[in-house]
C-alpha positions as CSV (number, residue, x, y, z in Angstrom):
1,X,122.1,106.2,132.4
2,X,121.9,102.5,132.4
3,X,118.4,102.7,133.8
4,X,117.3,104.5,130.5
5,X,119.3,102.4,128.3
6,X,117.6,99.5,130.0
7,X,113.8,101.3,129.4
8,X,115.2,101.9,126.2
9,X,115.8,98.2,125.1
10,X,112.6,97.1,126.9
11,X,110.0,99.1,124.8
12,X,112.4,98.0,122.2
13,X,111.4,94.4,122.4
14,X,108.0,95.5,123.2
15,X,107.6,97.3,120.1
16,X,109.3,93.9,118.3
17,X,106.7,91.5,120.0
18,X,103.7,93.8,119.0
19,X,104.7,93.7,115.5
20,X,101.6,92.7,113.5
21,X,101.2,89.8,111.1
22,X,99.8,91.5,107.8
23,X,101.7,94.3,105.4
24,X,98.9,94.9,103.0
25,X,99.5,97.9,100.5
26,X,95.3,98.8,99.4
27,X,94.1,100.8,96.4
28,X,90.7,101.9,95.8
29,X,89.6,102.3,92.4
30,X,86.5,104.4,91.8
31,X,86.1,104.1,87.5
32,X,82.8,105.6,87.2
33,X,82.9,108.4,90.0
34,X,79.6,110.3,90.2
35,X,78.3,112.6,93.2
36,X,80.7,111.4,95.9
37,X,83.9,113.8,97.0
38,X,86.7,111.6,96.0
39,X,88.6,112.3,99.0
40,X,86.1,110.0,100.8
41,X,87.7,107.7,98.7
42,X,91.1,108.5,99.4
43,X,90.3,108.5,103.1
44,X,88.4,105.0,102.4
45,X,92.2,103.9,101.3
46,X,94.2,104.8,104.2
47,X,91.4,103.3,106.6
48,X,91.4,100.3,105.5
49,X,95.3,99.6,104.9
50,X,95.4,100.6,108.5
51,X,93.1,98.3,109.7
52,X,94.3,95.7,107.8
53,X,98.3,96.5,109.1
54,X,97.7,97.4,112.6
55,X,95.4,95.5,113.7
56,X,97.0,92.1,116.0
57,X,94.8,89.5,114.2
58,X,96.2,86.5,116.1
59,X,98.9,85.4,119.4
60,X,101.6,84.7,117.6
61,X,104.6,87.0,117.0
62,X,105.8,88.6,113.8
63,X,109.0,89.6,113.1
64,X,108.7,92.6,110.9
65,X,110.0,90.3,108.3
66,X,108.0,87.5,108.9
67,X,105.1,89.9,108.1
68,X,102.6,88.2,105.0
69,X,103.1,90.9,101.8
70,X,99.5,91.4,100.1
71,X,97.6,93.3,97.9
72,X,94.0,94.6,98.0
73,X,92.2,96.5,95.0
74,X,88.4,97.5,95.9
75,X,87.2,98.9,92.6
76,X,83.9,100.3,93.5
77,X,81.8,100.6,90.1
78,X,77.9,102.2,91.4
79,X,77.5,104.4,94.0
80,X,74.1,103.3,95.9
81,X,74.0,106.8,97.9
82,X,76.3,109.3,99.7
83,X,77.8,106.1,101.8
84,X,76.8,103.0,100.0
85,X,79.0,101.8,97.2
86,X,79.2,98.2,95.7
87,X,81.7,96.7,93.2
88,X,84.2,94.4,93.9
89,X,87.2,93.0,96.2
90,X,90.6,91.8,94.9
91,X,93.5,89.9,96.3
92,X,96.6,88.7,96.6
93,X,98.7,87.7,99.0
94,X,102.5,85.4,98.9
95,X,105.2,83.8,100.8
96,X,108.6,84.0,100.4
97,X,110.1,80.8,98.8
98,X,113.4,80.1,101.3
99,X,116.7,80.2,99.8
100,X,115.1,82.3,97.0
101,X,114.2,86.2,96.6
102,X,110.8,85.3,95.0
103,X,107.8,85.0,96.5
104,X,104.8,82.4,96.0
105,X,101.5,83.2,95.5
106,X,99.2,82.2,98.6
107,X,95.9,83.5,96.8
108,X,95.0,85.3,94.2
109,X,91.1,86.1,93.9
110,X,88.5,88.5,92.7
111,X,85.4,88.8,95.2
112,X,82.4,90.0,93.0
113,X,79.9,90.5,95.9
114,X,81.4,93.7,97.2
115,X,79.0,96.3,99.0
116,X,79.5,98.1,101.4
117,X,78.8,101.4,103.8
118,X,81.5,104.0,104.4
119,X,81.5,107.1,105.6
120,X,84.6,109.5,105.3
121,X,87.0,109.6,108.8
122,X,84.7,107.0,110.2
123,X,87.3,103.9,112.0
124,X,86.3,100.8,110.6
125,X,85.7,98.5,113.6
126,X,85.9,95.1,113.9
127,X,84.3,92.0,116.6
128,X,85.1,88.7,116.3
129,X,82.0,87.8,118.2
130,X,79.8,90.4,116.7
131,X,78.7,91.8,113.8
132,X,79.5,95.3,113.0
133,X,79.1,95.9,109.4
134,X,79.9,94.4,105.7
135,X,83.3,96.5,105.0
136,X,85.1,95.1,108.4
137,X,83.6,91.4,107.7
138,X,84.9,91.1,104.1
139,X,88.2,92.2,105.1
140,X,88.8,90.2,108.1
141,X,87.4,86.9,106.4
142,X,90.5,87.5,103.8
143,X,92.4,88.0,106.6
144,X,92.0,84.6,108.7
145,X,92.0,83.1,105.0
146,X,95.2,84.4,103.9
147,X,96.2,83.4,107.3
148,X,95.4,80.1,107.2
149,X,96.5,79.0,104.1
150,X,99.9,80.5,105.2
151,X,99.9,78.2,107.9
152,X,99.3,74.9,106.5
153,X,102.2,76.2,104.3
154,X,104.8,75.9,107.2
155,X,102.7,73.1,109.2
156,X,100.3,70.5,108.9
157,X,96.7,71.7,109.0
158,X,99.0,75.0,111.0
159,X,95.9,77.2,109.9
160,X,93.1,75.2,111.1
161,X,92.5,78.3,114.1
162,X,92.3,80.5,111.2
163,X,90.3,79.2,108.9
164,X,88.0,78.4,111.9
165,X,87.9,82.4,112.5
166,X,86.8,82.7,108.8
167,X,84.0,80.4,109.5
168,X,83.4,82.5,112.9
169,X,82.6,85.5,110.7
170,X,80.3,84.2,108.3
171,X,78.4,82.9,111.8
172,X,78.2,86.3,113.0
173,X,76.6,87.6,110.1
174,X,73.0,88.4,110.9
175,X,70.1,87.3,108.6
176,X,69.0,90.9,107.5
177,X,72.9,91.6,106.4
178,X,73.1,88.7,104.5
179,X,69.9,89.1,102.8
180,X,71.1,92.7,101.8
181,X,75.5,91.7,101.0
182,X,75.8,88.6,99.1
183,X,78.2,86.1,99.2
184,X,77.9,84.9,102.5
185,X,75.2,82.3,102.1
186,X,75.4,78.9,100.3
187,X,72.3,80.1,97.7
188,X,74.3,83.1,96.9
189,X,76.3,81.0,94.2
190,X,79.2,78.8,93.6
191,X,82.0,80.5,94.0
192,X,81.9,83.0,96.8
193,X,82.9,83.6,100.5
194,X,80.7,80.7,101.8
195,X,82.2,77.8,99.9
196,X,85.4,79.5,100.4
197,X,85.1,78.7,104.1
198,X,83.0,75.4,103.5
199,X,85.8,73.2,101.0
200,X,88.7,74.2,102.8
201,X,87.3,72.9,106.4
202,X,85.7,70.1,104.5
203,X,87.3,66.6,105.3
204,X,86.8,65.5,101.6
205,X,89.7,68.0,101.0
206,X,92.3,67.1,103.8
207,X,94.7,65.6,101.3
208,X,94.9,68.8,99.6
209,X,95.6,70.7,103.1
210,X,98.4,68.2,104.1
211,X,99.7,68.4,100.2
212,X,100.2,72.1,101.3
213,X,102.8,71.7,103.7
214,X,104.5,69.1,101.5
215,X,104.6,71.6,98.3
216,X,105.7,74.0,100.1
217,X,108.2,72.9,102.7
218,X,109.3,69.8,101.0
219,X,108.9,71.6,97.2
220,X,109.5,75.1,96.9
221,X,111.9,75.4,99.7
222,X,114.1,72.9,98.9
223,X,114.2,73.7,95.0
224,X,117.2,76.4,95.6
225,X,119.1,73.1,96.3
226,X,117.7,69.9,94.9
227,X,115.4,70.3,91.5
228,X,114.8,67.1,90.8
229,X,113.8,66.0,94.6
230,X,111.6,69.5,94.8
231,X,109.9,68.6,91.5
232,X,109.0,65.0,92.7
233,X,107.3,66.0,96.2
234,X,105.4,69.0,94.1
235,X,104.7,66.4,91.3
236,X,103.1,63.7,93.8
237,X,100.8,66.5,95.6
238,X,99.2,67.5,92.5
239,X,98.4,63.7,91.9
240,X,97.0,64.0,95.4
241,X,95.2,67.3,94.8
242,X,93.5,65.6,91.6
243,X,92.5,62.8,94.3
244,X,90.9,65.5,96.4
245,X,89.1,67.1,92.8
246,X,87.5,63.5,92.2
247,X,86.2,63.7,96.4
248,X,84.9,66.8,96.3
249,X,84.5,67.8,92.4
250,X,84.5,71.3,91.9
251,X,85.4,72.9,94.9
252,X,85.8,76.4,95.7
253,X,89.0,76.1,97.1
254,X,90.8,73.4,94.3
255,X,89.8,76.1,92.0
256,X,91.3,79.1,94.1
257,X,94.3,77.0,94.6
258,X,94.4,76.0,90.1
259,X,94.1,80.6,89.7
260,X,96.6,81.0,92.3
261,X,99.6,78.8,91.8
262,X,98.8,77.4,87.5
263,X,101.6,80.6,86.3
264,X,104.1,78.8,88.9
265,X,103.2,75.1,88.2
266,X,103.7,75.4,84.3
267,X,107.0,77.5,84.9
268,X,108.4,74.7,87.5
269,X,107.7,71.5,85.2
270,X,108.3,72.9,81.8
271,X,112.0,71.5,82.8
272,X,110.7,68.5,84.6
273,X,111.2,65.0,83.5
274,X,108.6,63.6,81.1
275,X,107.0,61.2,83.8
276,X,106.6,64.6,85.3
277,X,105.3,66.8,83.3
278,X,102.6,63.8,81.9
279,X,101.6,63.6,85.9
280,X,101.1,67.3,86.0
281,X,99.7,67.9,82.9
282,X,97.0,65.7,83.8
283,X,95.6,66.5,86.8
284,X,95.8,70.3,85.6
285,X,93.4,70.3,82.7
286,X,91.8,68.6,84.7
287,X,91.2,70.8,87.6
288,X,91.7,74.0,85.5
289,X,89.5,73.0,82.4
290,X,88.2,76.7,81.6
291,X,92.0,76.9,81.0
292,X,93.5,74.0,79.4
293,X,95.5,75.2,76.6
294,X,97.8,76.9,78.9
295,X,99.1,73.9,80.4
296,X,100.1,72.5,77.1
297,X,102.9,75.0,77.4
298,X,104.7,72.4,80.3
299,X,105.9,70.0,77.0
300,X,106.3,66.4,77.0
């Protein structure tokens, strides 16, 4: 008996340490369905939300708590054939905010230059050293991004290995692939999966990365206890991020970071002080000018 108990408690901490990183819940949309069975799509669904959620993306180990919550949508709007589909990729992912029940968004961001082949029960598979097809690149890049940035949220620079997998991928992506899927090359536009990769690893933007850790750790996870001190630490790494927007104008990133966390930011210093809110103000309409007006909302 105690030998079984004993077998019993080991798979039991085997199961614990295996626990993977990533609890994504996925929807496929299909708006404009045409010739293709829609329980390919269905199927399309479940693959991927399994591959995302049991795959072990890195070493480390996950409590099933500890696990990153996000959200993909794929809404697929042409259908090229019986197993080619384009459209786009959306998502969002968030860490909890300690001594809180909320959660804080990590990223929030529509890919546009989504196409793909899928065909129905087929495992996606997935090599970091190899290239196997569009679907299982998109994903994982998303992955070792979300990754990342929730890892310079608990440490300095803690997702540098990740975001160093991101730029892995986008290295494994043959020419004739990216000549057919966009968004992995620099002449593919502005504001896709290349300069995704590219700001975040670039030095101009390391004050931004270390402003991470301090936002978070010394911000948001101290705010269930100390306002005032929260609000100054968040208040100085904005003035810091606007520093990093004047190095490297523009950036990919700065502008992932002004969609992801601009909701939170005007919520947390409508009740700041007014040396605050000025601070704040500032460097946001900056950043964000497409959507100024919204910050007018923090008050003097």
């Amino acid at each position: 008996m105690k030998n079984i108990l004993l077998i019993f408690i080991c798979l039991l901490a085997f199961n614990c340490t295996q626990a993977q990183e990533m609890n994504f819940q996925v929807k496929v949309n299909v708006p404009k369905l045409q010739t293709t069975d829609p329980e390919v799509f269905d199927n399309l669904q479940q693959q991927v939300q399994e591959f995302l959620n049991t795959r072990k993306w890195t070493e480390n180990i996950y409590e099933p708590a500890e696990r990153i919550n996000a959200n993909i949508q794929i809404n697929i709007t042409d259908e090229l054939s019986a197993t080619e589909f384009s459209g786009s990729i959306q998502i969002q992912a968030s860490r909890p905010i300690y001594g809180s029940t909320a959660e804080t968004v990590l990223l929030s961001h529509n890919d546009k230059d989504f196409q793909f082949t899928y065909q129905q029960f087929q495992p996606i598979q997935f090599s970091d050293n190899s290239y196997q097809d569009n679907l299982s690149s998109v994903l994982a890049f998303y992955v070792y991004i979300i990754l990342g940035l929730d890892g310079d949220t608990f440490a300095p620079f803690g997702g540098e290995d990740h975001f160093r997998k991101a730029q892995e991928i986008i290295n494994t992506i043959p020419s004739n692939a990216a000549n057919t899927y966009r968004g992995w090359r620099s002449q593919d536009g502005n504001r896709n999966r290349y300069w995704m990769q590219e700001s975040i690893l670039n030095p101009r933007l390391r004050p931004y990365r270390q402003g991470m850790y301090d936002y978070h750790i010394r911000g948001l996870d101290i705010m269930h206890r100390d306002v005032e001190t929260a609000q100054l630490v968040m208040a100085k790494v904005l003035e810091d991020v606007g520093k990093a927007d004047k190095s490297y104008p523009n950036s990919m990133s700065l502008q992932v970071f002004a969609n992801s966390k601009s909701n939170e930011i005007i919520d947390i210093f409508k009740v700041a002080d007014s040396a605050s809110k000025s601070k704040v103000k500032k460097v946001m309409t900056k950043l964000d000018a497409a959507n100024a007006a919204k910050y007018r909302s923090i008050g003097r």
